[in-house]
N, C-alpha and C positions, 0 to 999 in steps of 0.2 A: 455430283453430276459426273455422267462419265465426257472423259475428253478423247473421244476416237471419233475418227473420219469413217466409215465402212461403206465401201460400196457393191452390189449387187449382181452378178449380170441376170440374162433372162430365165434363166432354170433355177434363179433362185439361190446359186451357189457364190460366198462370197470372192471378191474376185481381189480385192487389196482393204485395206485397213492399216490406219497409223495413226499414232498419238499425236495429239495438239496440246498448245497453251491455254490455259484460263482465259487469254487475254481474244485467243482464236474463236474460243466457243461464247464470251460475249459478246463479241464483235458480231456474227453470226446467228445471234440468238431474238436480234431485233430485223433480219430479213425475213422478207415473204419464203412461202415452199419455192417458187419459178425462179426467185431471185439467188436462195441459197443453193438450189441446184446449180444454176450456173456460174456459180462462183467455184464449185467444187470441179463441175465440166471444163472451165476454163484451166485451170490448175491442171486437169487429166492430161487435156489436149497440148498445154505448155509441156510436161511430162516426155509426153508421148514422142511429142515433136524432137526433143534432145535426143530419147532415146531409140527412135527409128526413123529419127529423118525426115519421117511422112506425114503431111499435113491433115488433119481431121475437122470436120465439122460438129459442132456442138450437136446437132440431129443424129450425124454419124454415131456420136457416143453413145449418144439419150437413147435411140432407138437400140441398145445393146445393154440398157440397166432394167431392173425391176426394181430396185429403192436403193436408196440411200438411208444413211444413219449418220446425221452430225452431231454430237456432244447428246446424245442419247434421244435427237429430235428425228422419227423417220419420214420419209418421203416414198409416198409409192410412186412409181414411175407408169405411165401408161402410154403408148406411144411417141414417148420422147415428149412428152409434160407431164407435169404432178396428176396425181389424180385428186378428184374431186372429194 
C-alpha cells in the first residue's frame, strides 16, 4: 500500500504530497470519502494558518481541489464535496 497524502488543485496539477505512517493510512482507511476529506482539509487549513497567518474555510479549500489521494485511496473532488 502506498503511504502518501497527494493533493490536487483544479487544473489537475499536483499541488503538495507527503509521506505517512502505516498507522495514518489505517486510521484513515475505515472513514467515509466526506469524512477523509475533511480530515486532510482540516490539516491544510491548520497548515495554512501557521504559515500565512490567514484563516480559510474548509469550502475555501474544497472548492480549489479536484481530488485527493490518501494511502492510495482517491477522492474526486466536485465543488467542494466528494463526487458521486
Amino acid at each position: 500500500m502506498e503511504r502518501r497524502v497527494e493533493i490536487y488543485g483544479k487544473d489537475g496539477s499536483l499541488i503538495a504530497g507527503w509521506e505517512v505512517d502505516k498507522d495514518v493510512c489505517e486510521r484513515f482507511s475505515s472513514l467515509s470519502d466526506g469524512e477523509l476529506l475533511m480530515e486532510v482539509v482540516t490539516l491544510l487549513i491548520v497548515n495554512l494558518k501557521e504559515e500565512t497567518g490567514m484563516d480559510f474555510t474548509p469550502n475555501m479549500v474544497l472548492n480549489e481541489l479536484s481530488r485527493v489521494v490518501v494511502c492510495g485511496r482517491e477522492i474526486e473532488v466536485e465543488g467542494g464535496n466528494p463526487a458521486p
